[in-house]
C-alpha positions in Angstrom: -41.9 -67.5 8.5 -40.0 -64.8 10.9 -41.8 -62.0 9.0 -45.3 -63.3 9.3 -44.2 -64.0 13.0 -43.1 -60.9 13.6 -45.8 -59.0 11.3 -49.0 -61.5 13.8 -46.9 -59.9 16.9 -47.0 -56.3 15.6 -50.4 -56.5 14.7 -51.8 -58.3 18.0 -50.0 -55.6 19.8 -51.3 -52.6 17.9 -54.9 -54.1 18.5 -54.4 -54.6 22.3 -53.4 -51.5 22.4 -56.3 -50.1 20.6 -58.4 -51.6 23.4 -56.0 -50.0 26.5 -58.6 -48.1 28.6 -56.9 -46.6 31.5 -57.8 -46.9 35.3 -58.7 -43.4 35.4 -61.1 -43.3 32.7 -62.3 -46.3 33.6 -63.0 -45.6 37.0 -64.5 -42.1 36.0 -67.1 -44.0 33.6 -67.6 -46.4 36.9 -68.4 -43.6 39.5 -70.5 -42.2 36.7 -72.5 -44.9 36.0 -73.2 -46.1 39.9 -73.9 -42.7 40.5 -71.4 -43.1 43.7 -70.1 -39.5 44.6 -74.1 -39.1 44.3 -75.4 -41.4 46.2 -72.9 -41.9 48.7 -73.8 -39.3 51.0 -77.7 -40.9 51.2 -76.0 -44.6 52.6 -74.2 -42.5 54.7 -77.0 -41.0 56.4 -78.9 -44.2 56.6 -75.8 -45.6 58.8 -76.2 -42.7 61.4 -80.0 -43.1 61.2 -79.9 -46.8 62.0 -77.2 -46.3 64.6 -79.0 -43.1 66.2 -82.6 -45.2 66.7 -79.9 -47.8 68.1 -79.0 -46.0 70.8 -82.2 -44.6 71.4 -83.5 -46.6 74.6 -87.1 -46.4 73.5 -87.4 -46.6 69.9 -90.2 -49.3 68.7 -89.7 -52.1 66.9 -91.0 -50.7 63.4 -88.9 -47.9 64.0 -86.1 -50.0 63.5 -87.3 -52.1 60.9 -88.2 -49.1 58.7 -84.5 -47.3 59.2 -82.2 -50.5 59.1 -84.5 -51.6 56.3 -84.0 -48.9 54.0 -80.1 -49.5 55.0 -80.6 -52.6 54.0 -81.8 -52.0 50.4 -79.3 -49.4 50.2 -76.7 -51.5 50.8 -77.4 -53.7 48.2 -78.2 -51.4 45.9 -74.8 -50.4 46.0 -73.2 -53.8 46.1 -74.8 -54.6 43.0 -72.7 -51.6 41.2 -69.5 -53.8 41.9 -66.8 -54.3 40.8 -65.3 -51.2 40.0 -62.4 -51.5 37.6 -60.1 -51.5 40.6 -59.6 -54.3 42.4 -58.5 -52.9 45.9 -61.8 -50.2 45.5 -63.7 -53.3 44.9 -62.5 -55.3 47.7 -62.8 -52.5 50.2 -65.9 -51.5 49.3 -67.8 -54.6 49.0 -66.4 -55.4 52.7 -68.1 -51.7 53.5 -71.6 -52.9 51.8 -71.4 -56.4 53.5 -70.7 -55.0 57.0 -73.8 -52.2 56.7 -76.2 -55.5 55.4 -74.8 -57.5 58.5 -75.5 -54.8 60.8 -79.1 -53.8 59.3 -80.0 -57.3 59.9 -78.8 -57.1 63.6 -80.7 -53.5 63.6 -83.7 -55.2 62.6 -84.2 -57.3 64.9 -82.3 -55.4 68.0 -85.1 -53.5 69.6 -84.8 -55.4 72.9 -81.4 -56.8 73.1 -78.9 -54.7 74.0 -76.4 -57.5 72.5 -78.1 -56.7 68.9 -77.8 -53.8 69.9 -74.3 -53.3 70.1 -73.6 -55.8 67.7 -75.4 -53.9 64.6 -73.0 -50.5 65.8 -69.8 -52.4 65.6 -70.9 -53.8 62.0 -71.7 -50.1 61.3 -68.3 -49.4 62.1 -66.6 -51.3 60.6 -68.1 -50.6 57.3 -67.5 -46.9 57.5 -63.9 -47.7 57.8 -63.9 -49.8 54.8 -66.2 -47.3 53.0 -63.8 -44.3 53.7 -61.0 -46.8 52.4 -63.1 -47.6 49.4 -63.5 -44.0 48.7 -60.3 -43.0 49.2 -58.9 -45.3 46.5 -61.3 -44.6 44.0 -60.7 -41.4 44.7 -56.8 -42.2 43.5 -58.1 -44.6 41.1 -60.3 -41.5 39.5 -57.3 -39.2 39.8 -59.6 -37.3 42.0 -57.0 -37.6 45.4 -54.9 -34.7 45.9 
């Protein structure tokens, strides 16, 4: 009875380990498949777009739909990659892709109210300091960091 014990243990083992993908590669295969290193710099310019007709004291109402719109979709479009196969890159960066959606729907409608206004920047913000978290540990979780 020990053996076979013994022999079901050895062999469970040798199959986990068969399936042992590590965080690097599987992070790699992650940012490869969301296209992230790719697309990152595009919701990156859709943040200073939004925020730049924000600040602009005379920018019309669909000027503001159309650029915190697209943010919007963006956003979510990259929210719907997650998770990553790190937890802590997942957390971060979901925080980074709520914050940009909460601040695209204050953009949206924040063509007369200063308050919006201001509100929508903060949210922007905010989620560029969780994105440049977010990247920076996928960037460790790639083995990408220096």
């Amino acid at each position: 009875m020990k053996k076979r014990a013994v022999a079901l243990l050895a062999a469970g083992l040798l199959l986990a380990a068969c399936g042992t993908v590590s965080l690097a590669t599987a992070s790699k295969s992650w940012v490869k498949q969301s296209q992230f290193y790719t697309n990152l710099p595009t919701l990156k310019k859709d943040v200073r777009n939004s925020a730049a007709q924000l600040r602009n004291a005379n920018v019309t109402a669909n000027s503001l739909h159309t650029v915190c719109g697209v943010l919007l979709m963006d956003s979510e479009q990259f929210n719907s990659s997650l998770p990553t196969p790190d937890n802590q890159a997942t957390t971060l960066l979901s925080k980074a892709f709520n914050d940009f959606g909460a601040g695209a729907n204050k953009c949206y409608g924040a063509q007369k109210s200063p308050r919006a206004r201001v509100s929508a920047l903060h949210w922007f913000s905010r989620g560029m300091a969780a994105l440049s978290e977010g990247t920076a540990r996928i960037n460790v979780a790639t083995g990408a960091a220096p």
